[in-house]
Steps between C-alpha positions, in 0.01 A plus 500: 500500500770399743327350832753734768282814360252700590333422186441143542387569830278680379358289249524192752248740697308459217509156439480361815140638498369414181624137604270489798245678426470321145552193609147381607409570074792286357432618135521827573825466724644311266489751275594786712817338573586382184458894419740614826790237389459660144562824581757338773686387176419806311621702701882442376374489150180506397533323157606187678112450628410383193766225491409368898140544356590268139655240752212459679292477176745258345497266788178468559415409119739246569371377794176463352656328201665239697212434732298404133783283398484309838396106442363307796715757740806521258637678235499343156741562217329807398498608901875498505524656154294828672703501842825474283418808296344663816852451666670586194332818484524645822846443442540641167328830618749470840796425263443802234504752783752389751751280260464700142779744529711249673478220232520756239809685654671164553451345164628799366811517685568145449460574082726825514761237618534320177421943331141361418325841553145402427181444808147666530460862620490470876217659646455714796330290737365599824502229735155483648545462919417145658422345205712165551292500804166525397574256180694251740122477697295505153713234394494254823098572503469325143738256566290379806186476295722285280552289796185544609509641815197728423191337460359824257694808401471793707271775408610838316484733742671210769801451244494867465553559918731189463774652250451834591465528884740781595682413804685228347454633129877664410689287714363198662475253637389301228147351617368168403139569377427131721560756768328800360192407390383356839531831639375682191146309595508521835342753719707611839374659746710827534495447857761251488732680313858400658604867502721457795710251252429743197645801647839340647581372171389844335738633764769262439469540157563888510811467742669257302404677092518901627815472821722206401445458156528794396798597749683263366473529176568884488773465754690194403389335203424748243834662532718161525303356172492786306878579533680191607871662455456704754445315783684254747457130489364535800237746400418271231458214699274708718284623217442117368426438859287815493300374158422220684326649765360790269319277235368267831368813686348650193339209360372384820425829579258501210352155571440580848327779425273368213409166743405796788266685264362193359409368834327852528297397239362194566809237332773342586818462273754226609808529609773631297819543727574295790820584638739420158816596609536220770527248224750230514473409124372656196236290471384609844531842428231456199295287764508910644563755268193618298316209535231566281733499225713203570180281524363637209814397305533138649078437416529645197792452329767282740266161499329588181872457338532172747649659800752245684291148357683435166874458666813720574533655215176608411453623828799748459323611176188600629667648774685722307232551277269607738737755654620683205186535398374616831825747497367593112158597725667741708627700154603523176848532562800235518560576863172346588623143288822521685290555843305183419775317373684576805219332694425198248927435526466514909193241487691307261768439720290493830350170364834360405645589874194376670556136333831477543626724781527423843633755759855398594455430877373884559236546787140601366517829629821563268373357169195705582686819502707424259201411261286834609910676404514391182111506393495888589766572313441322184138664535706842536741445229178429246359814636781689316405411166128534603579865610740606251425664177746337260697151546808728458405696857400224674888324406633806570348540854600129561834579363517758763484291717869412461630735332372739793546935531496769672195569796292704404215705772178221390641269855244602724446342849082493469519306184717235669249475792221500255663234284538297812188554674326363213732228466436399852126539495527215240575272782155585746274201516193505338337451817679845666377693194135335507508597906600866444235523204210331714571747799497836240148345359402441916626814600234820600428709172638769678824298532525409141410824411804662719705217318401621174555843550839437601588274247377781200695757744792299475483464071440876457785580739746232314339444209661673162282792308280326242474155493679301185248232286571120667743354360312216348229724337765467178415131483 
């Protein structure tokens, strides 16, 4: 159930509701919405419930297991026997569907090498949507307890609403349950629902996912990837540029849109976006880009592996670690390890530069641009590999390149303004977009309304027929 249809809207109808009107009998909500973000999830395929539902199960068994293994406030031996199995687990069950058929495949084709022809039947394995999200929150809930942050482990039917909350359940952001369960208890009062705030970034959402995501990526991107050879360096160039912006506006897109109806329901998710493209260093950029994520990775596995304490070297280690991995998370393909490599090389040097470097006389504004220059175009050149479906496409679009070709009829004038009106909008304060924002949510309901209308007039009149699944429902 995409969330630019008139299905969900129609189940968000529904939802919206039962949240409210449940809400003052918190058993019974809970259980009502546990049951709507089921058949959320089921509604793509419905033997998948049973694996959100065995997640829940599982974690809370080990929640309760580490909370009995807890001496004086912290784990003993035994404790961190449980929460390593618990991880280990959750893992295994996230490994066998997403990473089976690549491990498989690849051992294989590294044995037929050396004519071994030998390896286990490889199954057909459907990969189950958003399930390295909701196993990324499972597993930072029971490593908190292991730290104990929680002074008891949350209830069933809580952990249930937890993990399988629908707004943020197929792709994101990854929520802490140190910010969940707060709200899970809570009781708001509906009349101070933010809705002015909910329905811009509902809005927002749908202009950037259904008019320049989509544009762009049947326009310009599609055909340029898909057929490299038969297209202009420029027009290449333009459709790396055009990824760019296409992956930003539709996974934004999606975030803003699951923040707006969670806001409509009584929570708020943080921030996941904020503005990434006006980094002036890789690192930056992860300080912006799906935030969620990159936090997730540097609590969870960056400082657990001794992030930047244990010298130089190590440092560079669990850098690189940390981003090949979190490439690995994106897919079971070797695009996504040379995406994250790409990024774990650029840190790399970044720290190197930053010791040793000094700008050679250049005024700040320079080095500034000159930093932003070559951060957004490293950032597009990993894009390739992250788009393409093979490492030999994504050499042979950067071999075009250089090697270059004939035009072909993809140049089109609106995807250049698109590609640099999102660009620029990169570069609004916070403080502009927080002032437009707070005078929508001001504004007469008959103004917003009018606003609204407009906006969905504008998506059906540009918008493409059907809507195509986000883009990081795959992950």
């Amino acid at each position: 159930m995409l969330f630019p249809t008139v299905a969900f809207a129609l189940f968000f109808c529904v939802a919206f509701l039962a949240n409210w009107l449940l809400r003052p009998k918190p058993t019974v909500w809970r259980v009502a919405m546990i049951g709507l973000s089921f058949f959320f999830y089921g509604y793509w395929d419905v033997r998948f419930v049973t694996l959100l539902a065995g997640s829940i199960v599982l974690n809370h068994i080990v929640a309760t297991a580490l909370f009995a293994k807890r001496v004086d406030g912290r784990l003993s031996a035994a404790g961190r026997r449980v929460l390593v199995a618990g991880v280990a687990a959750n893992l295994g069950i996230l490994g066998f569907f997403k990473y089976y058929g690549f491990f498989v495949t690849s051992a294989e084709n590294a044995l037929g090498r050396f004519g071994i022809e030998v390896g286990p039947p490889l199954l057909d394995i459907t990969l189950p949507i958003g399930i390295s999200f909701f196993t990324f929150q499972a597993i930072s809930y029971i490593v908190d307890i292991g730290r104990s942050r929680f002074d008891r482990p949350l209830p069933l039917l809580s952990l249930g609403f937890y993990l399988s909350f629908f707004p943020q359940l197929v792709a994101g952001p990854i929520v802490r349950a140190t910010d969940m369960a707060p709200q899970i208890s809570r009781r708001p009062d509906p009349r101070t629902i933010p809705a002015g705030e909910a329905f811009w970034l509902i809005a927002q959402g749908l202009v950037k996912k259904v008019v320049i995501s989509s544009y762009l990526a049947t326009n310009l991107v599609d055909p340029v990837f898909d057929v490299p050879g038969d297209h202009s360096r420029f027009e290449v160039l333009l459709a790396i540029y055009g990824y760019a912006i296409q992956i930003y506006a539709d996974f934004s897109g999606y975030t803003d849109i699951a923040i707006g109806c969670a806001l409509l329901l009584g929570f708020r998710f943080p921030q996941n976006f904020d503005s990434p493209y006006r980094a002036r260093s890789i690192a930056e950029f992860w300080h912006r880009w799906h935030i969620s994520l990159s936090t997730w990775l540097r609590d969870y596995l960056y400082i657990p592996l001794g992030g930047n304490r244990r010298g130089r070297l190590l440092t560079q280690r669990n850098l690189a670690i940390t981003m090949v991995l979190g490439g690995l998370w994106h897919g079971a393909a070797w695009t996504f390890v040379a995406w994250g490599a790409i990024h774990a090389i650029a840190l790399g040097v970044e720290r190197v530069l930053r010791e040793r470097w000094r700008p050679l006389g250049l005024p700040p504004r320079a080095v500034a641009t000159l930093s932003w220059l070559t951060t957004f175009h490293v950032i597009c050149a990993a894009w390739v590999f992250f788009r393409a479906d093979s490492l030999t496409r994504a050499f042979e679009l950067l071999e075009r390149l250089v090697a270059g070709g004939e035009p072909s009829t993809v140049f089109s004038a609106v995807a250049v303004t698109l590609i640099a009106a999102v660009v620029a909008s990169q570069f609004l304060s916070a403080r502009s977009v927080d002032r437009i924002r707070s005078e929508f949510a001001r504004a007469a309901p008959l103004a917003q309304i009018t606003l609204l209308a407009l906006t969905l007039t504008i998506i059906d009149a540009f918008g493409p027929d059907g809507v195509a699944p986000f883009i990081y429902f795959q992950f």
